[in-house]
C-alpha positions as CSV (number, residue, x, y, z in Angstrom):
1,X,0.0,0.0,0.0
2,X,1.6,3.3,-0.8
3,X,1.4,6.7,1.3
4,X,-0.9,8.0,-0.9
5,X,-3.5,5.3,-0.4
6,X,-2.6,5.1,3.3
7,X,-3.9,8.9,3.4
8,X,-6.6,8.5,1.3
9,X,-8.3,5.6,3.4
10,X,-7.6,7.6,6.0
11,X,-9.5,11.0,4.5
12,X,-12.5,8.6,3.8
13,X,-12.5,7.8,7.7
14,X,-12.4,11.4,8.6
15,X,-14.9,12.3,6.0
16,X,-17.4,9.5,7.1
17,X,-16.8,11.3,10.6
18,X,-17.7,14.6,9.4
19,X,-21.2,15.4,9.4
20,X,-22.7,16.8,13.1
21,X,-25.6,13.6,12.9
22,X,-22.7,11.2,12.4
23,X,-20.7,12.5,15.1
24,X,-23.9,12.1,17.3
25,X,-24.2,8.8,16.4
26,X,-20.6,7.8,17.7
27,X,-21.2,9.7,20.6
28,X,-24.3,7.5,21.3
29,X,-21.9,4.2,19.6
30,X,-19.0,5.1,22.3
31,X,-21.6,4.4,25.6
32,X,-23.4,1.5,24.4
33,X,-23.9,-0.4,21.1
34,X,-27.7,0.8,19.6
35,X,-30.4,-0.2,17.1
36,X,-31.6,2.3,14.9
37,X,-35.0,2.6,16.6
38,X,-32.7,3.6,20.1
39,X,-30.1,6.1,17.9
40,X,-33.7,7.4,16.4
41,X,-35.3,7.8,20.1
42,X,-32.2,9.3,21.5
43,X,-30.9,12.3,18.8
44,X,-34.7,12.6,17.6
45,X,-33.7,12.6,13.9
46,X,-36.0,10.9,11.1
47,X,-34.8,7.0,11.3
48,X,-34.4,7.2,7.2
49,X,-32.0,9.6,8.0
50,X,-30.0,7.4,10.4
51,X,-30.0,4.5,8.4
52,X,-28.2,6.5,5.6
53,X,-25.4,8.0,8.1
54,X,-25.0,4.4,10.1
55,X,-24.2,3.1,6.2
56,X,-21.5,5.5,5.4
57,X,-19.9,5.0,8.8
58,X,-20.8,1.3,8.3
59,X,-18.3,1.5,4.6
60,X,-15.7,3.6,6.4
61,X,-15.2,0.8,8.6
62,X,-16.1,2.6,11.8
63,X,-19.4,0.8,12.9
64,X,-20.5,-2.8,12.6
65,X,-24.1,-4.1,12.2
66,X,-25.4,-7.2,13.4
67,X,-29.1,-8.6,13.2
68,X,-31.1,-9.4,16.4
69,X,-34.4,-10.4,15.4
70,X,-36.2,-7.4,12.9
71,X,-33.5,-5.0,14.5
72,X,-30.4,-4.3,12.9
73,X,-28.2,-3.1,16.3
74,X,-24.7,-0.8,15.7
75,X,-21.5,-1.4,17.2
76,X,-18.0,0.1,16.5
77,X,-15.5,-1.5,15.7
78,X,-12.5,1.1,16.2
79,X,-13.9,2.6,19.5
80,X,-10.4,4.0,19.9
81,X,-10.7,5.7,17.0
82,X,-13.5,7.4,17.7
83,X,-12.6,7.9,21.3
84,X,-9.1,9.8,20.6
85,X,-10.9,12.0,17.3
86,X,-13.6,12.8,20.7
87,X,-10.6,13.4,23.2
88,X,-9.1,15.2,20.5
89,X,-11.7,17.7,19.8
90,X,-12.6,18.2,23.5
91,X,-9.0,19.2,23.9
92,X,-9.3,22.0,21.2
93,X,-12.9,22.7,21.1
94,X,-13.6,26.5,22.8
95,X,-16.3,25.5,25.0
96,X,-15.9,23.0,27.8
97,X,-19.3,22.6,29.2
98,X,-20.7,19.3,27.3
99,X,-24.5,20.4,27.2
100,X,-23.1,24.0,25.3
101,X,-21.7,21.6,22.9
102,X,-25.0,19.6,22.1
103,X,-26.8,22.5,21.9
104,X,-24.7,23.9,19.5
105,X,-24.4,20.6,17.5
106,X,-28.2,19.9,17.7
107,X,-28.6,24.2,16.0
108,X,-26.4,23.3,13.4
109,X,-28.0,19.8,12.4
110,X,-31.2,21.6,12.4
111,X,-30.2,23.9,10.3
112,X,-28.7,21.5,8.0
113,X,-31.6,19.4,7.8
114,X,-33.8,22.8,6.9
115,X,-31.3,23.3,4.0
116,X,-31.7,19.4,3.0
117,X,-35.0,20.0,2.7
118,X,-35.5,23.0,1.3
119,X,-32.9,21.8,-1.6
């Protein structure tokens, strides 16, 4: 594998991370593994729309599916990974109060999701 590839498998990773819905997801992934209904419950976003993020970070390689009954349930399966890029931002991010962060998060998803659907 040359550097080049290296850094490109690794921009796919970061890219699959990028997007505030995904990075709720792992945030939800980190605590417990989840179903879809449970992610959908929890961050309140249309389950369609969960499916569709849990697949890209499913082909980035940084969640895992298995089948338990009619439930497809998410794991991941490079929690230190997601864990450092978490510890990571937490070290750089300007605001240190957790619930600030959310809340900030949770405006800019709805915003996206008002430009999604106005589009």
């Amino acid at each position: 594998m040359s550097d080049l590839d290296r850094f490109e498998s690794k921009a796919e990773i970061l890219k699959a991370m990028a997007h505030p819905v995904r990075l709720l997801i792992l945030e939800e992934l980190v605590k417990n593994p989840r179903c879809v209904s449970a992610i959908h419950e929890i961050l309140e976003v249309r389950q369609p729309n969960i499916s569709q993020h849990l697949t890209i970070l499913r082909n980035a390689g940084i969640v895992g599916s298995q089948k338990d009954g009619t439930y497809r349930c998410y794991f991941l399966i490079k929690p230190g990974l997601v864990k450092a890029a978490f510890s990571a931002l937490d070290t750089y991010w300007p605001e240190t109060n957790i619930d600030d962060v959310r809340k900030k998060f949770k405006l800019a998803l709805e915003k996206r999701l008002q430009q999604e659907q106005s589009s």
